[in-house]
C-alpha positions as CSV (number, residue, x, y, z in Angstrom):
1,X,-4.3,-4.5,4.9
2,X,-6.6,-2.7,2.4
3,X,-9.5,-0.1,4.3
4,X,-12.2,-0.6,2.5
5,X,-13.6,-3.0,-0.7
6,X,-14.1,-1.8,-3.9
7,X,-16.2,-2.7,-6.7
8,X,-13.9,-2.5,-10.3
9,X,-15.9,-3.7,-12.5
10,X,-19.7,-5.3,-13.2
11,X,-21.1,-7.3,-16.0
12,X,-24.3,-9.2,-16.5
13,X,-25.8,-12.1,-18.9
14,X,-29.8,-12.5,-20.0
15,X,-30.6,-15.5,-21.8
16,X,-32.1,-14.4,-25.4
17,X,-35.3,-15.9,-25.2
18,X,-38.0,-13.3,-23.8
19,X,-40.5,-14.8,-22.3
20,X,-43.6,-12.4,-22.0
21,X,-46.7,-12.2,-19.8
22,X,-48.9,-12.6,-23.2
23,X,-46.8,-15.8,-23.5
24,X,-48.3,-17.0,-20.0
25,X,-51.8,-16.5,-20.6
26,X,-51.5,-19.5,-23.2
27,X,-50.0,-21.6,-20.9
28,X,-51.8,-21.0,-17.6
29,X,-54.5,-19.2,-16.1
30,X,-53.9,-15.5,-15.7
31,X,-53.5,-12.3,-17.6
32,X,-50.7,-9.8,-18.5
33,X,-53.5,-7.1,-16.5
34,X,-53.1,-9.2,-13.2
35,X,-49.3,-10.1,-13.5
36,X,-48.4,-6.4,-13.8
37,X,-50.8,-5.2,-11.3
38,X,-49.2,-7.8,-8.5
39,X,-45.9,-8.0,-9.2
40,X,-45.0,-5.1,-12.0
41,X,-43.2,-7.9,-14.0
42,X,-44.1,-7.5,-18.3
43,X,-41.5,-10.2,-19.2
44,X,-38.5,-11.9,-18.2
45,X,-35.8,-14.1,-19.6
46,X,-35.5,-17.8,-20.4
47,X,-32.0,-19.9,-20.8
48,X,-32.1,-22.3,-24.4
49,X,-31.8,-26.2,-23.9
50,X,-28.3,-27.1,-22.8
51,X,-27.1,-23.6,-21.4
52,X,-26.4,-24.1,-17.9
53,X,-26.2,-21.6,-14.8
54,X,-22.0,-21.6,-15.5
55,X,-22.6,-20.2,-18.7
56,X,-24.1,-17.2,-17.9
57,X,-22.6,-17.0,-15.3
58,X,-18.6,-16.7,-17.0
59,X,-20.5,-14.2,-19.7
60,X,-21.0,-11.7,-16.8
61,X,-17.6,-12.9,-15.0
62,X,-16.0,-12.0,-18.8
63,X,-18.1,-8.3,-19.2
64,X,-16.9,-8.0,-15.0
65,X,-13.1,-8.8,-15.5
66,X,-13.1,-6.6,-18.6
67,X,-14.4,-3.7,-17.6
68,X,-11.9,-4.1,-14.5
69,X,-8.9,-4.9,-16.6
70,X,-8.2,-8.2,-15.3
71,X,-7.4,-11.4,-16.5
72,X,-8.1,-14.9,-15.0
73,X,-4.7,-15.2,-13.4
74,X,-5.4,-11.9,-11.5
75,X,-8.6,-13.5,-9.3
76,X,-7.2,-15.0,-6.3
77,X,-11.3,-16.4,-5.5
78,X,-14.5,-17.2,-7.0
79,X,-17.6,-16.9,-4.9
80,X,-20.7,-17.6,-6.9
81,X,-24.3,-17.4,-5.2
82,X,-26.9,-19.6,-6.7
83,X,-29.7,-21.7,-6.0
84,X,-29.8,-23.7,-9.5
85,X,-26.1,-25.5,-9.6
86,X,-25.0,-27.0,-13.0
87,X,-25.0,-30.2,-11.1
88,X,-24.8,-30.9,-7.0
89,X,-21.3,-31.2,-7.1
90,X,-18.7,-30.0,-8.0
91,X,-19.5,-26.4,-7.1
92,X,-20.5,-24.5,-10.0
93,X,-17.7,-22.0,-8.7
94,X,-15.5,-24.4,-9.9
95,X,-17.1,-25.2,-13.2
96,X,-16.4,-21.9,-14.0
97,X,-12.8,-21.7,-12.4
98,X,-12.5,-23.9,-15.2
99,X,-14.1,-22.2,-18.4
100,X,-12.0,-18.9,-17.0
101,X,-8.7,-20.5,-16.7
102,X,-8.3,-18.9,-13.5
103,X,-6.4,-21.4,-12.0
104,X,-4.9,-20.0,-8.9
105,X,-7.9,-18.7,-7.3
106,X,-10.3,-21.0,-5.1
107,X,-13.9,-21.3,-5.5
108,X,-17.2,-22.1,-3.9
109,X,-20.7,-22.1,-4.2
110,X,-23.3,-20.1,-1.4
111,X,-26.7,-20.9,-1.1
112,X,-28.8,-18.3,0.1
113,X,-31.3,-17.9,-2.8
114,X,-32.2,-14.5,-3.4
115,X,-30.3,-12.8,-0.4
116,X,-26.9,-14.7,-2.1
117,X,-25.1,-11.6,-4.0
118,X,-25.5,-9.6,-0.2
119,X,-24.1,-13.1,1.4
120,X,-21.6,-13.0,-1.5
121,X,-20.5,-9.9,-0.7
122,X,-20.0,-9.9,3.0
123,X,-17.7,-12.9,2.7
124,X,-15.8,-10.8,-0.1
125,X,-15.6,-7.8,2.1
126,X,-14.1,-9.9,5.0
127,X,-12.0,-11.8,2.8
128,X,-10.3,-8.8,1.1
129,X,-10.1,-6.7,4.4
130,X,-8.2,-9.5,6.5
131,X,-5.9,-10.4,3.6
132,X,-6.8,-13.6,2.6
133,X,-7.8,-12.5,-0.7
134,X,-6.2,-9.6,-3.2
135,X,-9.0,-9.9,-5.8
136,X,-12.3,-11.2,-5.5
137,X,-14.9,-12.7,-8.6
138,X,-18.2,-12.4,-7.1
139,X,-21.3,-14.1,-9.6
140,X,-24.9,-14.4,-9.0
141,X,-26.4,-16.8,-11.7
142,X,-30.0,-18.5,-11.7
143,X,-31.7,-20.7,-14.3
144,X,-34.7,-20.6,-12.1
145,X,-37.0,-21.6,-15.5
146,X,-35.4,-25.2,-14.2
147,X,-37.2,-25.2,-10.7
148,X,-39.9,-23.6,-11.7
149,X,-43.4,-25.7,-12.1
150,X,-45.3,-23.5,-15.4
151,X,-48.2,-25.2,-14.4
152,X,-48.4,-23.4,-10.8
153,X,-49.9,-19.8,-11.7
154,X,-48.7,-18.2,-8.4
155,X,-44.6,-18.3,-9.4
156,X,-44.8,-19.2,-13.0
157,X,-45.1,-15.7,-13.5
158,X,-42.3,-14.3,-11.2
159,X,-39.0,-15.7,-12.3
160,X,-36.6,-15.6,-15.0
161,X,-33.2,-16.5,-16.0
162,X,-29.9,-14.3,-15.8
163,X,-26.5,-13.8,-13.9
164,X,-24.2,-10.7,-12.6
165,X,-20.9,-10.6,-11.7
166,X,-18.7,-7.9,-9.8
167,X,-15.0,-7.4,-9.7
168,X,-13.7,-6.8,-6.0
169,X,-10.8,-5.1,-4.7
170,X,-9.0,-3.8,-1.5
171,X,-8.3,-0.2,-1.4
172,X,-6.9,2.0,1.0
173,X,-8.9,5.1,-0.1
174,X,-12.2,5.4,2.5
175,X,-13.7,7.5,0.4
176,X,-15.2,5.1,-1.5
177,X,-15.9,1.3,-1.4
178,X,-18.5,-0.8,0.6
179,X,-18.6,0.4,4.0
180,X,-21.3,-2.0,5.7
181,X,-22.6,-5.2,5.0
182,X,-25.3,-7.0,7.7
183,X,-26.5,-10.5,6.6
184,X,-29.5,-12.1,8.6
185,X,-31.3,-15.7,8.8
186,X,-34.4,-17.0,10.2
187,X,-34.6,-21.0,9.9
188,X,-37.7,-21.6,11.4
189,X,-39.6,-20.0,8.3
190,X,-37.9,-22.3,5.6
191,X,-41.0,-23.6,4.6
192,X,-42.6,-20.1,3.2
193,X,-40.0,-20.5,0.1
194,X,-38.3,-23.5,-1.2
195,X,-37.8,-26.2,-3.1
196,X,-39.1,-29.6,-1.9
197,X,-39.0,-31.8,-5.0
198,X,-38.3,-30.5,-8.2
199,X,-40.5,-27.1,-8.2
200,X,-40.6,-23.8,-6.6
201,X,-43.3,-23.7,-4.1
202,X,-44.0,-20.5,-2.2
203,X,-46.9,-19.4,1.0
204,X,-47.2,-16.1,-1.6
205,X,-49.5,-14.0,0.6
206,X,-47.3,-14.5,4.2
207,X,-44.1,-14.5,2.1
208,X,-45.2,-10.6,1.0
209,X,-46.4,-9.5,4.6
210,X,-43.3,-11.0,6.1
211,X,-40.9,-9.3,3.2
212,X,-42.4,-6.2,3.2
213,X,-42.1,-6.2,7.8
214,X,-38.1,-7.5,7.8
215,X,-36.9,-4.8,4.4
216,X,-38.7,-2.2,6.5
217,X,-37.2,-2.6,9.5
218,X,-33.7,-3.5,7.5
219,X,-33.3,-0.4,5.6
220,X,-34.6,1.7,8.8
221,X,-31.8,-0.2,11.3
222,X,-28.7,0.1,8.4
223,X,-29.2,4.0,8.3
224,X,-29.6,4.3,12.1
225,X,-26.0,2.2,12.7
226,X,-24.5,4.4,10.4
227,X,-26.1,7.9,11.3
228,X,-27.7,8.2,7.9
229,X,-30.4,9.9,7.0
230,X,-32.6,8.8,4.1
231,X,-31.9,12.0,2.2
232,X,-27.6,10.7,2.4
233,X,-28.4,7.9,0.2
234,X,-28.2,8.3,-3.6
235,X,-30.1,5.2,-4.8
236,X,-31.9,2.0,-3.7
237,X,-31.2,-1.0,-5.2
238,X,-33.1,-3.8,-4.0
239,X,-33.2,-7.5,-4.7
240,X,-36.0,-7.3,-7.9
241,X,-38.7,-9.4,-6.1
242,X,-41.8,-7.6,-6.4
243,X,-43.3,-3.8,-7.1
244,X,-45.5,-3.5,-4.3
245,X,-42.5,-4.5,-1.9
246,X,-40.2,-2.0,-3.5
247,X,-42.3,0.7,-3.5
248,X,-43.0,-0.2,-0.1
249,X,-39.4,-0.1,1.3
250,X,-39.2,3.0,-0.7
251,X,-41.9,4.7,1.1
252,X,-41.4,3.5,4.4
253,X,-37.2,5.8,3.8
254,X,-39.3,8.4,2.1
255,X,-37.5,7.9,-0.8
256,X,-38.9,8.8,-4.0
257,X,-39.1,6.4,-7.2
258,X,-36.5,8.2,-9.3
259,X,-33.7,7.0,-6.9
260,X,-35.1,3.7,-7.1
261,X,-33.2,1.1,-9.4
262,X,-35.8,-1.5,-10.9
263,X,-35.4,-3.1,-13.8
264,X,-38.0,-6.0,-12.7
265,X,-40.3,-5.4,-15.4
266,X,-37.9,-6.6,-18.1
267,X,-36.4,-9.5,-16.3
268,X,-38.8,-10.7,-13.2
269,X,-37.5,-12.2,-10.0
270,X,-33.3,-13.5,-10.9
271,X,-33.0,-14.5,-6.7
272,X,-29.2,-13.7,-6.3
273,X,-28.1,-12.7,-9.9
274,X,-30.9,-9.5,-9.7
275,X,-28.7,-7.1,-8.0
276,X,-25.8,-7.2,-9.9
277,X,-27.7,-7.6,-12.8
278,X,-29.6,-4.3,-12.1
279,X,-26.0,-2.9,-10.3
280,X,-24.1,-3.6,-13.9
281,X,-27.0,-2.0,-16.2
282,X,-27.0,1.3,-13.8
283,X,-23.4,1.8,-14.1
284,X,-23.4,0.9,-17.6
285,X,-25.6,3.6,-18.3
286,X,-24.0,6.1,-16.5
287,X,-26.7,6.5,-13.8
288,X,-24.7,5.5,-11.2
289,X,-21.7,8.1,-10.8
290,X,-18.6,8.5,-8.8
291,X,-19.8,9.7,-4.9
292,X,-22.8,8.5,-5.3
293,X,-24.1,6.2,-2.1
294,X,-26.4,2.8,-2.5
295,X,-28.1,1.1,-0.3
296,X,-28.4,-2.7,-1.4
297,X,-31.3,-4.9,0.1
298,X,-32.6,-8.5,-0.1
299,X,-35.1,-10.8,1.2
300,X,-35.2,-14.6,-0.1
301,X,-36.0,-18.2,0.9
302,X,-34.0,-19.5,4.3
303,X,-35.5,-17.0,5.3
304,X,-32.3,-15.2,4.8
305,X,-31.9,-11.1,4.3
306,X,-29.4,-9.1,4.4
307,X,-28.2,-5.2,3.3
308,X,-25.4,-3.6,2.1
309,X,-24.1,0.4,1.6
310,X,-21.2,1.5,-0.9
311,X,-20.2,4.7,-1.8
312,X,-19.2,4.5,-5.7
């Protein structure tokens, strides 16, 4: 059995429609000056009438299997994290099984909002490491601009639209490869985030102090069980929430901005499709290199949280 779980290849979608901060201030009351100064988010993306969540989601799954150099009889399962299904059933996994053509390889859906690529890819890890799985798909696709209530000025101006996707693999090489994943959940607090009709609705202000408690003490606890210091880890790449909670995960590791990925300003709060949407545009660009070590956090509704570190 493979030692450790690779990542081959990455690939990401954004809808084309930009929807900007200027664009809000005609629709509801706030300003581009007070959107940037809470949440550091200029614009983010919008999906066009009739493209669903599977759509974007099998564009990245296509730019993920190509840059690996595998085809859709070569995935043996599709995992695919989102909060904003094509439908209720069948799993949107399976929708896209479908536009792939990857016939052979199983598929399901996980719900855990904006903590579901880290869910994603714990049960990836363990499913590659035992066996059960050769290759593994893993998608994280939101059309959150369907849940989301433009009317309501507090989250209006947070989310967008967009999926990632990652390629995984077993290797026996421990030099590289994700070596930890920790994935956490705290029912009681369901109510701060979620979904009770049709619209987002969010307790903003205890939502922030609660995020900004847990990723501190996350970040802090996943270098301590793996004797790292904050100085062995190359980059950062956290779930693309908020500014003010990045920066303050970043300060509390003392680590500085420059080895912080955030492309939240261009593409707001995706839940689970913001990490590999940010992972896919790092490597793309060459920022990420060979050696380098990232430590992967998120926070979302459930409460649900979880981290992640892989040595590229």
């Amino acid at each position: 059995m493979p030692l450790r779980t690779i990542i081959t290849g990455t690939g990401s979608c954004l809808p084309d429609r930009v929807l900007t901060n200027f664009d809000l201030e005609k629709m509801v009351d706030t300003t581009n000056q007070w959107i940037v100064e809470r949440t550091g988010i200029s614009e983010r993306r919008i999906g066009a009438d009739g493209e669903a969540t599977s759509d974007i989601g099998l564009k990245a799954a296509r730019a993920a299997m190509e840059a690996a150099g595998v085809g859709p009889e070569d995935i043996d399962l599709i995992v695919f994290a989102t909060i904003t299904p094509d439908q209720p059933m069948p799993a949107t996994a399976c929708l896209l099984q479908a536009k792939l053509g990857a016939r052979r390889a199983a598929a399901f859906d996980i719900s855990a909002a904006c903590s579901g690529f880290i869910y994603g890819l714990s049960i990836a890890d363990g499913m590659i490491r035992s066996g059960s799985a050769r290759r593994v798909l893993l998608v994280g696709a939101e059309m959150l601009s369907r849940v989301t209530d433009w009317q309501d000025r507090s989250t209006c101006v947070l989310f967008g639209d967009g999926a990632g996707a990652v390629v995984l693999e077993g290797t026996d090489d421990t030099a590289s490869g994700v070596e930890y994943v920790r994935i956490h959940a705290d029912g009681t607090l369901w109510d701060m985030l979620h979904i009770p009709e049709n619209f987002i609705r969010m307790k903003g202000n205890e939502t922030f102090k609660v995020a900004v408690r847990t990723l501190e003490a996350l970040v802090i606890d996943t270098l301590r069980e793996n004797n790292l210091q904050a100085s062995d880890i190359t980059f950062l790449l956290p779930h693309q929430a908020n500014e003010r909670i990045i920066r303050a995960t970043a300060e509390r590791l003392g680590l500085p901005m420059e080895r912080v990925i955030m492309n939240l300003e261009k593409v707001g709060n995706t839940s689970g499709a913001s990490i590999p949407i940010a992972l896919d545009e790092a490597v793309r660009s060459g920022r990420i290199k060979r050696g380098d070590r990232i430590l992967l956090e998120a926070f979302g509704a459930g409460l649900t949280w979880g981290a992640a570190l892989i040595k590229w």
